[in-house]
C-alpha positions in Angstrom: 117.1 176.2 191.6 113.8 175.1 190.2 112.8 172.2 188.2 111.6 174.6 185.4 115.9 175.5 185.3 116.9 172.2 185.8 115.2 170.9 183.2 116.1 173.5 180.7 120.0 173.1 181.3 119.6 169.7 181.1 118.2 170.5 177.8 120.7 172.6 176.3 124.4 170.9 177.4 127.7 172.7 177.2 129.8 172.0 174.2 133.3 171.4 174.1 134.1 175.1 173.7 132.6 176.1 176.5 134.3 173.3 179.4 137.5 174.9 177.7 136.4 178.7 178.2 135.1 177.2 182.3 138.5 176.1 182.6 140.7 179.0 180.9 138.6 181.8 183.3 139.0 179.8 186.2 142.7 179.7 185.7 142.6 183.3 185.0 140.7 184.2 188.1 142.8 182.1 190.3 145.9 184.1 188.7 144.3 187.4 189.7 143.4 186.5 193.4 146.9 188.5 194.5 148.7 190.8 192.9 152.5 192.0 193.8 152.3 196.1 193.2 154.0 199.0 194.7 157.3 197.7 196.3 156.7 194.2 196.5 153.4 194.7 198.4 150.7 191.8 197.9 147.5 193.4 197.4 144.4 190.7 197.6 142.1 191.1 194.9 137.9 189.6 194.9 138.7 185.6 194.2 135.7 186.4 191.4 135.3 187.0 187.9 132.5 189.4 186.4 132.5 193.0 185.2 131.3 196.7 186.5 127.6 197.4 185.0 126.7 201.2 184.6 123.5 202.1 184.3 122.6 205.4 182.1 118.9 205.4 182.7 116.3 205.7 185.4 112.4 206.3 184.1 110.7 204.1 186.2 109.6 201.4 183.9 113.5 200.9 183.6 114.1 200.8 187.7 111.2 198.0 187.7 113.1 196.3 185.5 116.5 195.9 186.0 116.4 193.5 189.0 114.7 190.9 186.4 117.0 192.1 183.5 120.4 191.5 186.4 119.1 187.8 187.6 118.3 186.6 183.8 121.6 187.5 182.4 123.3 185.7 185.5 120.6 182.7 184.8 121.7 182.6 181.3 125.9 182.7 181.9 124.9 179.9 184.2 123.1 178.1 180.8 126.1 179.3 178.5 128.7 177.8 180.9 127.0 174.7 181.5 126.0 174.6 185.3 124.4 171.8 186.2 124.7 170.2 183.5 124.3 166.7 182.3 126.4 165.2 181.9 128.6 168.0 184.4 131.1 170.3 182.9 134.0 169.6 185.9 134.9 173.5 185.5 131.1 175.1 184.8 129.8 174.8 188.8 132.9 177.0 190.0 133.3 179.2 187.3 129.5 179.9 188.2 130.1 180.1 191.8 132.5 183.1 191.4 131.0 184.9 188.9 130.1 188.5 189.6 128.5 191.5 188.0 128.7 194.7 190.1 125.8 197.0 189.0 127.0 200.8 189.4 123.5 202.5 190.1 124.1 206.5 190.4 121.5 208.4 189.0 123.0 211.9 189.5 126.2 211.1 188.0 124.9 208.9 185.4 121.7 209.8 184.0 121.7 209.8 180.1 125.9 210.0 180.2 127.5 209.1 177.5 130.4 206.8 176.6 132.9 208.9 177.8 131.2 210.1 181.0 130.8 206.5 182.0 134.8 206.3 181.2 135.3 208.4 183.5 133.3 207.3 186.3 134.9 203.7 185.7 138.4 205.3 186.4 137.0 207.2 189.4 135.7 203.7 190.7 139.3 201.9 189.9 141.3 204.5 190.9 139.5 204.2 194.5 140.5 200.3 194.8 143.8 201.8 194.9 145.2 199.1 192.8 146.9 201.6 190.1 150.5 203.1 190.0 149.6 206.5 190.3 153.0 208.0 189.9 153.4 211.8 190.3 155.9 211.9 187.6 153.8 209.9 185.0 150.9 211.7 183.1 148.6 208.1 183.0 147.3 205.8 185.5 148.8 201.8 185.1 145.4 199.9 184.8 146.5 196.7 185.8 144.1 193.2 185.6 142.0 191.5 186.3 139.9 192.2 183.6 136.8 194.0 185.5 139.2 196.7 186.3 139.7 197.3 182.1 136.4 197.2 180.8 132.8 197.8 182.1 129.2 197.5 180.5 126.8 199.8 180.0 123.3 199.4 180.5 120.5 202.0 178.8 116.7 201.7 178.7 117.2 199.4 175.8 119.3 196.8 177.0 117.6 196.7 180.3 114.3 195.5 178.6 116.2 193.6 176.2 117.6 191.3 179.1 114.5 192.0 181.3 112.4 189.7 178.1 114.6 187.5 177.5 112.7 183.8 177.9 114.2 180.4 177.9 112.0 177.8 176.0 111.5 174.2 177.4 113.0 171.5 175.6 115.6 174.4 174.2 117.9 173.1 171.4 122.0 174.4 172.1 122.5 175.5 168.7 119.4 177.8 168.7 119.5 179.4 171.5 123.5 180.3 171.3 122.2 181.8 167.7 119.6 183.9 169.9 121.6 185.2 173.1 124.9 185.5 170.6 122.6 188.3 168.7 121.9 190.1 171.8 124.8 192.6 173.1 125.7 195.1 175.6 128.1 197.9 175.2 131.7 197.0 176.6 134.0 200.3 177.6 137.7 200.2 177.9 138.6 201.9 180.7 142.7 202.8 178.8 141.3 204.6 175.4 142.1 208.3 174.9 140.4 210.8 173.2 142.8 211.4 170.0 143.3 214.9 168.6 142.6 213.1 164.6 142.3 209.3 163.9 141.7 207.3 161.0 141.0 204.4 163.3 137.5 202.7 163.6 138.0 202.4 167.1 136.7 204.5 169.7 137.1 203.0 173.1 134.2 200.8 172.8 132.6 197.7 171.5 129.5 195.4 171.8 130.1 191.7 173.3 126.9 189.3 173.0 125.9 189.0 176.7 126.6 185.5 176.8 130.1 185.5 175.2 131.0 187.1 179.1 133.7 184.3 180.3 135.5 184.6 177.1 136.0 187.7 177.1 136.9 188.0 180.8 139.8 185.5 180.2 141.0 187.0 176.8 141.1 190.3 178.1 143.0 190.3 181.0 146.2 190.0 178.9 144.7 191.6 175.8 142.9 195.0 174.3 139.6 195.5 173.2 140.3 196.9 170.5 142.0 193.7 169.2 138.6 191.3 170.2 137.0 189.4 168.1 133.9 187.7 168.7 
């Protein structure tokens, strides 16, 4: 890492909050590294935390971009979490280490598809770790945790350029930037949500997180819905 980073998460220190979040996904993560599933067998999952990242678009301005839109949201989860902090979050460091976002780059399956499309490309993708109970006499797939396996992000044009220019002042205050990168947001998808015939419900299988707000909603997740989060 740079000076030019060092300095600027010197600058802006974890809060209280966020040591507590370090701590609650590191416990979730280290909760998740095995799984007992189908008869007792102990099924190893990645000792990481992150999510699945579709992309829907693919003009070239948009391919130049996303490898500078991927390492500035990872630089900025490392800011939100506190690596390197000082004075050092005890939990920030690892929870850093182990995070993870898995960038699902098709461009014949998903070019301009929508919510649902992606959906079901994100089932094809979990159903292929074979982690699920796919039982012949049961209509649905289990989705079981951790929580990458529940809901992915989407990433159009939009959002690419969107993480792509995101810039990190020196001499940053906390409070302002969490204001700023709080306002940006990606699309979340939840991998469980069906299609209803009629529905008076709000919900549709989908809702934005701000793209720093990532550890929190990994560890609420895993036990929870999306449907019921709240940022």
């Amino acid at each position: 890492m740079n000076a030019w980073w060092e300095d600027f998460f010197r600058a802006a220190g974890p809060c209280e909050d966020d040591m507590r979040e370090n701590k609650a996904v590191l416990n979730t993560v280290r909760g998740s590294e095995a799984v007992i599933w189908r008869d007792d067998e102990v099924l190893v999952t990645q000792p990481t935390w992150g999510f699945y990242v579709f992309l829907t678009h693919y003009d070239a301005v948009t391919r130049d971009s996303v490898p500078r839109a991927m390492e500035k949201w990872v630089k900025l989860l490392g800011w939100r979490q506190g690596a390197n902090a000082n004075p050092p979050d005890l939990y920030a460091d690892e929870a850093f280490r182990r995070f993870k976002l898995d960038l699902v780059d098709e461009q014949d399956t998903l070019a301009e598809a929508s919510i649902d499309r992606v959906r079901e490309c994100f089932r094809a993708l979990v159903r292929s770790l074979e982690i699920t109970d796919n039982n012949d006499d049961e209509e649905e797939d289990l989705w079981v945790p951790p929580t990458r396996n529940k809901i992915c992000l989407l990433l159009n044009a939009e959002k690419v350029q969107m993480l792509a220019n995101l810039t990190f002042p020196d001499n940053a205050d906390y409070l302002e930037c969490y204001k700023t990168y709080a306002a940006c947001r990606v699309l979340a998808i939840d991998i469980e949500w069906q299609r209803p015939e009629t529905t008076s419900d709000q919900y549709r299988g989908a809702r934005e997180l701000s793209i720093d707000s990532l550890a929190r909603a990994y560890d609420l997740l895993c036990d929870g819905d999306l449907s019921d989060y709240m940022e």
